[in-house]
C-alpha positions in Angstrom: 76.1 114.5 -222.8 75.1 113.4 -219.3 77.3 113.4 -216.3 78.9 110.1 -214.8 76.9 108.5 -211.5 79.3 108.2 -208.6 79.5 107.5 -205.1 80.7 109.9 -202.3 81.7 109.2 -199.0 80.9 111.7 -196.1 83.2 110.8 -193.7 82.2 112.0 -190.1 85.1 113.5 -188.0 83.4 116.5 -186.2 83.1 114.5 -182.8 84.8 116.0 -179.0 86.2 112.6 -178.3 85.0 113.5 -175.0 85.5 110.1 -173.3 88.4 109.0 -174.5 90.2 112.3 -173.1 92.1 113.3 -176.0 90.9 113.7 -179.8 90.6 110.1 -180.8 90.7 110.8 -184.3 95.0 111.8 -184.2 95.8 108.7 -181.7 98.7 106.9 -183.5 97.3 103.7 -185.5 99.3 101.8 -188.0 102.0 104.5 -188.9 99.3 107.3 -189.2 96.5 109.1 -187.1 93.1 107.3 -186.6 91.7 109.7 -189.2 94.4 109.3 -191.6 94.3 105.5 -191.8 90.2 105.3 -192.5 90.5 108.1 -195.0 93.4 105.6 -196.8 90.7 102.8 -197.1 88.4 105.0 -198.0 90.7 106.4 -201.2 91.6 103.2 -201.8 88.3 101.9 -202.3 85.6 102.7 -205.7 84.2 105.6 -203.9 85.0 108.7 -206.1 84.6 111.0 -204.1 85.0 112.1 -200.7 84.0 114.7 -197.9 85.2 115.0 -194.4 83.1 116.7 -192.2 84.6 118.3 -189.3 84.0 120.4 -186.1 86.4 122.2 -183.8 89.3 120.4 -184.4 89.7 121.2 -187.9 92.6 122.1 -188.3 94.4 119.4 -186.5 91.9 117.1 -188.8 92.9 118.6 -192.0 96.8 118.8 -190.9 96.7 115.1 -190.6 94.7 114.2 -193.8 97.3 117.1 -195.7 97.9 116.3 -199.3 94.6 113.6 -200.0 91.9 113.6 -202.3 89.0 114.8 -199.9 87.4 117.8 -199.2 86.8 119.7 -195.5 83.3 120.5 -194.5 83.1 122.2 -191.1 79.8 121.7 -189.2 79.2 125.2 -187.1 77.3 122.8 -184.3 80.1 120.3 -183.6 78.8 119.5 -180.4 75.5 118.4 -182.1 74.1 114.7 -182.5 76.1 113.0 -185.8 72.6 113.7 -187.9 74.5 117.3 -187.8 77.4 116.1 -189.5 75.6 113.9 -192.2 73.5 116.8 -193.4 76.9 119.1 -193.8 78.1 116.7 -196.0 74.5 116.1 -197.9 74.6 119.6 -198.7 78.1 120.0 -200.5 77.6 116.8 -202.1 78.3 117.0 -206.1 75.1 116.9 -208.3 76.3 114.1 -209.7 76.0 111.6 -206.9 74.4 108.5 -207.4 75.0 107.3 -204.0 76.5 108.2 -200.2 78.4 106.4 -197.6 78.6 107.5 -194.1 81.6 106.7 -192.2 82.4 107.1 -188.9 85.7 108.8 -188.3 86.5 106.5 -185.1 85.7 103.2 -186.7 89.6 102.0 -187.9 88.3 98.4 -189.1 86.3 99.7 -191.9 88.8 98.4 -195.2 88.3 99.2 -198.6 86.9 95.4 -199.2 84.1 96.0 -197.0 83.3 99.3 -199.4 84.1 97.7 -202.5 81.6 94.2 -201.5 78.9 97.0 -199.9 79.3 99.2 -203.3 79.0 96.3 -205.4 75.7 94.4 -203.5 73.8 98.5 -204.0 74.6 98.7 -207.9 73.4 94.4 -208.1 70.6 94.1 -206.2 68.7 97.3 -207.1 67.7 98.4 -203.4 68.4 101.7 -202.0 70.1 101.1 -198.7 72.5 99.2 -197.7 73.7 98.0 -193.9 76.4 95.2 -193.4 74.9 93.2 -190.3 77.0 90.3 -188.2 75.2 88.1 -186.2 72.0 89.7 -186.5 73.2 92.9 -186.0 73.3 96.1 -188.2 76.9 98.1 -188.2 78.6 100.4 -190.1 79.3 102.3 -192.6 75.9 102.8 -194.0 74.8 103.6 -198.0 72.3 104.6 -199.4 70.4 106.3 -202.7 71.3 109.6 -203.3 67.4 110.3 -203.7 67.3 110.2 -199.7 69.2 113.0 -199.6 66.2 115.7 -199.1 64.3 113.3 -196.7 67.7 113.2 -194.1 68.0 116.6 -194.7 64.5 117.4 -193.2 63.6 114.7 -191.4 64.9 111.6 -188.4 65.9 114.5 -186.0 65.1 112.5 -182.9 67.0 108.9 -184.3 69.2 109.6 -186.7 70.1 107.4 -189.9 68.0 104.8 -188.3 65.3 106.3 -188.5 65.9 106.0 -192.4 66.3 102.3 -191.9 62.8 101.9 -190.3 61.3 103.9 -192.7 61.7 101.7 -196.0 62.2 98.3 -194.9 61.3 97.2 -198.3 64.4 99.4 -199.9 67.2 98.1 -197.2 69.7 95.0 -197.9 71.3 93.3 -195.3 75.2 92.2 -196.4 75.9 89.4 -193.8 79.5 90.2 -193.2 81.8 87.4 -190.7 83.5 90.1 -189.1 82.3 92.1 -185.8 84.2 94.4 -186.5 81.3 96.3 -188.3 79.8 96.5 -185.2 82.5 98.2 -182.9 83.7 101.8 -182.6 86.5 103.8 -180.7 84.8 105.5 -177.3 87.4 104.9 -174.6 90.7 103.8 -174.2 89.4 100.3 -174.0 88.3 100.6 -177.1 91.7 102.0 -178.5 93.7 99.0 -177.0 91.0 96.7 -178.1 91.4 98.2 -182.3 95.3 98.3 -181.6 95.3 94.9 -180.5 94.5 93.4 -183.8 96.9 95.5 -186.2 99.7 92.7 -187.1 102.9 93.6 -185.3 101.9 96.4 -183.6 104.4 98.6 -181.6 102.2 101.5 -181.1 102.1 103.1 -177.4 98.5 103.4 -176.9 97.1 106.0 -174.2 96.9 106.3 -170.8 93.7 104.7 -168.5 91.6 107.4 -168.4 88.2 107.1 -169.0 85.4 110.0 -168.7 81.6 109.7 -167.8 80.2 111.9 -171.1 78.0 110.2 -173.5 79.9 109.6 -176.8 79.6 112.0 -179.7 79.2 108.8 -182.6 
């Protein structure tokens, strides 16, 4: 009797949030941390499993996610590019995984909906990888065939998951989404007011002004 297909999440949250100034992943947002309210769409979406890949902050990371269903995988190079962080989670996936979606631990937009719809178009369409792209633009979260696992582990050093893109052009469907939000993350402060700024009837204090010069971990 053969084992069920199902789709894990690797959920990137090993970054220094080095120009925001403070870890970006525990800012307040909605009632919970950053971290916390992405892992809640997350859950509440079809994915069946999920992994949380972490770095130095651990175990301020797994203090706020304390109690869900997801499992801590520490990356020893936290301070390495994000292709790090996406091969610690390829490695403890289950054998059982039909399929992966990376998500970026600083990205509070992403919604279960936006899973569900990119979950849904992988399983119809029959392609490999799939991107949500507004306005002629690719975002995130990305997924893709679990039969790509041994070529990220071993390969796209230099670009990343877009180098996996570029690669099979052929195996890569484009789910045309109306919101821009796909296409923004959390670097700076700005950023934090800016994803604040849309949650309905927010009171949240958001940080201080300070912005630093360091190149963004995500």
């Amino acid at each position: 009797m053969g084992t069920t297909p199902m789709i894990s999440a690797i959920l990137l949250a090993a970054g220094r949030s080095r120009r925001m100034g403070v870890q970006k992943l525990l800012l307040p947002f909605g009632g919970r941390t950053v971290i916390g309210h992405i892992a809640g769409e997350i859950l509440r979406s079809p994915v069946d499993h999920t992994l949380v890949v972490v770095g130095r902050d651990a175990a301020r990371i797994a203090e706020a996610l304390a109690g869900r269903r997801v499992t801590l995988v520490t990356n020893p190079d936290s301070g390495g590019e994000m292709l790090s962080s996406v091969r610690c989670g390829l490695r403890a996936l289950p054998p059982e995984c039909e399929a992966v979606l990376v998500a970026l631990g600083d990205q509070p937009t992403l919604t279960a909906e936006l899973i569900g719809q990119m979950i849904d178009a992988f399983r119809a369409a029959g392609r490999g990888i799939v991107v949500p792209v507004c306005g002629g633009r690719s975002g995130h979260p990305i997924l893709f065939s679990a039969r790509y696992r041994e070529e990220i582990l071993t390969r796209y050093d230099d670009v990343g998951l877009r180098g996996l893109r570029h690669a099979h052009p052929e195996d890569v469907l484009e789910l045309i989404v109306t919101s821009p939000s796909v296409l923004s993350d959390m670097d700076c402060p700005e950023d934090y007011r800016r994803e604040l700024a849309k949650l309905p009837g927010n009171h949240t204090r958001p940080i201080g002004p300070r912005r630093a010069e360091e190149p963004t971990d995500f």
